[in-house]
N, C-alpha and C positions, 0 to 999 in steps of 0.2 A: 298883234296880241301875243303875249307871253306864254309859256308853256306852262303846264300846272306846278309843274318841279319850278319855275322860278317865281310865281308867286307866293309861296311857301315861305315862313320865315325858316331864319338859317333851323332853329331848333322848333319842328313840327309840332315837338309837345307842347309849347306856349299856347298852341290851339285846344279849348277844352269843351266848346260849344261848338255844336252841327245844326244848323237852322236851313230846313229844306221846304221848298215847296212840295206839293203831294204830284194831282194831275198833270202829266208828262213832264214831271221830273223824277219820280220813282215807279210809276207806270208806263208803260206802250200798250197802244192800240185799247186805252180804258182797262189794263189787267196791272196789279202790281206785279213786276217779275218777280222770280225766285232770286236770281240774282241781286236783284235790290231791294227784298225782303232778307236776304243771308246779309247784304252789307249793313243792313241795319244793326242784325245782332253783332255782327264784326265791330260796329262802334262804338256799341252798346259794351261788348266784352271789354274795350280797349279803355273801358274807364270814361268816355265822352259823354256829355249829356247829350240826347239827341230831339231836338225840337221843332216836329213837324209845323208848317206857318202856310196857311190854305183858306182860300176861300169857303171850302166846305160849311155844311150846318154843323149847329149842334150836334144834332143826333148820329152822327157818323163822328166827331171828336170825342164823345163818351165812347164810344165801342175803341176808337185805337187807342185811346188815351189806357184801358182798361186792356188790350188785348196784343198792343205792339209791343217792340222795348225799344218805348220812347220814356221820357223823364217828363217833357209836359207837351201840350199842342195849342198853338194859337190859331180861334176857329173865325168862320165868319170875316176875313181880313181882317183883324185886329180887334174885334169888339170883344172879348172874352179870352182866357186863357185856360185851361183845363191841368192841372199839374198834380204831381203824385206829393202827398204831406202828412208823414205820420203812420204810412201802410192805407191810405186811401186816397182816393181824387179830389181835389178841391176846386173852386172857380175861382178867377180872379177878373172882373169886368172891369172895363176903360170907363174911367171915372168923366166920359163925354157922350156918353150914350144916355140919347133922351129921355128925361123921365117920366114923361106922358106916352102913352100910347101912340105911335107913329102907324098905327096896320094902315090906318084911314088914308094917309099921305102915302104912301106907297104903293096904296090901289090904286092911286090917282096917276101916279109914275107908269105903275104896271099898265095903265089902259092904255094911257098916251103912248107907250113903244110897241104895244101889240099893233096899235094902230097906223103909226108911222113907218114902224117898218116891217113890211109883209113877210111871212115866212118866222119869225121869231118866237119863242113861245116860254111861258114861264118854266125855269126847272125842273124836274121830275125831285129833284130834293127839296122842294120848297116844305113841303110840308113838314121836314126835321129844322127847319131853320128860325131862328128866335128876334134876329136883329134887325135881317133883311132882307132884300130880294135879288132873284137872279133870273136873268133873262138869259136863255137858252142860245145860244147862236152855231154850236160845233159840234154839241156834244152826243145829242142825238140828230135824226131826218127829220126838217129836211138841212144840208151844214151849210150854212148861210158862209160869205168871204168876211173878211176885216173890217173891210165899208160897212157890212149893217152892223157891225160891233160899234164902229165909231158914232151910227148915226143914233144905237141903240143911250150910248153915254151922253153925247151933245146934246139927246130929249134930257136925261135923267139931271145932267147939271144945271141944263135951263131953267127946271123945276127946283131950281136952289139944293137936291141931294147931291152927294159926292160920288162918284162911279171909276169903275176899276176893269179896263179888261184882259177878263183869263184866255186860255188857250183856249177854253169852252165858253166859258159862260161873261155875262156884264155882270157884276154885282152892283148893287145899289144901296147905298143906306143914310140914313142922318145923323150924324155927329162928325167930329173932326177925331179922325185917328185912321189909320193903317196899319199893312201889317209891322213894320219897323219900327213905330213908333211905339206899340203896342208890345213888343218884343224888348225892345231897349226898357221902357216904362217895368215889364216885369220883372226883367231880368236884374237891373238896379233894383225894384223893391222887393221882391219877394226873396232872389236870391242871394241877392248884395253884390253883386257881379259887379267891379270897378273899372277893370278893363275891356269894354263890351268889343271897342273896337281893335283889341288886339287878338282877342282870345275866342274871336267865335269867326265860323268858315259859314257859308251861305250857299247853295244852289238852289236855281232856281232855272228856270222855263220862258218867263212869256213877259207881256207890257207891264201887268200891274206886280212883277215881281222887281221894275225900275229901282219904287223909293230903298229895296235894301242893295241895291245892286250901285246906287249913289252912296250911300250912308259908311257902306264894308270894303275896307281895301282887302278882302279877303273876299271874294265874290266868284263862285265858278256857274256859266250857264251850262247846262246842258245842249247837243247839236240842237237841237230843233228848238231854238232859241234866236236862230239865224232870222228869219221871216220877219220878228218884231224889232231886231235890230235899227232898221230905218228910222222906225217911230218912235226909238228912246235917246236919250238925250246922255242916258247914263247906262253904258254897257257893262257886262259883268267884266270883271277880269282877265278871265281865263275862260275858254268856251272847249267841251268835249269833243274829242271825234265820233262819239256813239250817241247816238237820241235815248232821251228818257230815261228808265229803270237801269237803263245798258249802261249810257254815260254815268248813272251817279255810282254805279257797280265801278267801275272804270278809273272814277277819282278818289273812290274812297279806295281801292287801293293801293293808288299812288302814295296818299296820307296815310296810311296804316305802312307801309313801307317805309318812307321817310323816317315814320317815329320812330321806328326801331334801329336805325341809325345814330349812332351819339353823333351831336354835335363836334366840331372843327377847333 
């Protein structure tokens, strides 16, 4: 695997988008650090848009969207975008999310994995969430391994929904999108972004962070990225020596170094 300095184009400014995941990739131990709360503003100052891309609800993308310095957040893995336009927040929702009411379908998911596999339990953020649902498996007690992660998703897709797992949680929902596609789709419509795959940098953390860690030849995981390795078919790039908040403190200021190097 290559060091971070050589996956870097020659001239680092070509990079003008930051798409990161949130839990333990700007976090350890469930806390944002300071340190990867200062790298934020450090990107933020450098002129970069920076575009958190997370499972989270709703209700936690309205407060960072409004509270970070970030430029937009894509919530829910991809069903929604939240972005700043005009001096206020705007939505921008994936034009594949169902138009009927799903709670009903998704109760029916949620009972089948509580009951398949013991110890699991629905989110403590379900209740900010609009799209879908999330099956607990890490992130509080009791912390279930990977197995009931997997067993939690092979109920959820049996039942015809799509599922994704985090470092924490299964997400579950109905429509066809993710976070990458959901990112690309904004980033072409709303901002007119041409070059998506030259100009945007990605970290990311865990399994369902794969589809942009396939899609980015600009891809960095964070260490504790290691463990899901096995089960992805598409690694990131570049992988940190420091887990979490640490690692993305770490590469961003490699990247911020870089820039300030003229080009050869």
């Amino acid at each position: 695997m290559l060091s971070f300095e050589q996956i870097l184009p020659e001239t680092a400014g070509e990079i003008r988008y930051i798409l990161h995941d949130i839990d333990d990739t700007i976090t350890n131990g469930g806390k944002l650090t300071a340190e990867a709360y200062s790298a934020l503003w450090k990107l933020h100052d450098a002129g970069l848009k920076v575009v958190p891309v997370t499972g989270r609800p709703a209700g936690w993308c309205d407060m960072a969207i409004r509270q970070w310095p970030v430029d937009a957040i894509v919530g829910e893995n991809g069903a929604f975008v939240y972005y700043w336009e005009n001096g206020r927040p705007e939505v921008f929702r994936h034009p594949s999310i169902p138009t009927e009411d799903v709670s009903e379908k998704l109760a029916v998911v949620r009972d089948a994995c509580l009951k398949g596999v013991p110890g699991c339990r629905v989110a403590k953020d379900q209740h900010f969430r609009v799209c879908d649902l999330a099956i607990d498996f890490a992130e509080d007690e009791p912390r279930l391994g990977f197995e009931a992660a997997q067993r939690i998703r092979d109920i959820a897709v049996s039942m015809g929904a799509e599922a994704k797992i985090s470092s924490i949680h299964v997400n579950i929902w109905f429509g066809k999108y993710d976070k990458v596609s959901m990112a690309k789709l904004f980033m072409e419509k709303i901002w007119k972004v041409q070059d998506f795959h030259q100009s945007v940098l990605f970290f990311g953390d865990s399994a369902n962070d794969e589809p942009m860690f396939a899609e980015l030849p600009l891809s960095c995981g964070v260490a504790n990225v290691r463990p899901f390795l096995p089960m992805m078919k598409h690694a990131p790039a570049y992988v940190t020596e420091k887990e979490g908040g640490y690692g993305f403190a770490e590469a961003t200021a490699i990247l911020l170094q870089k820039r300030d190097v003229p080009a050869r």
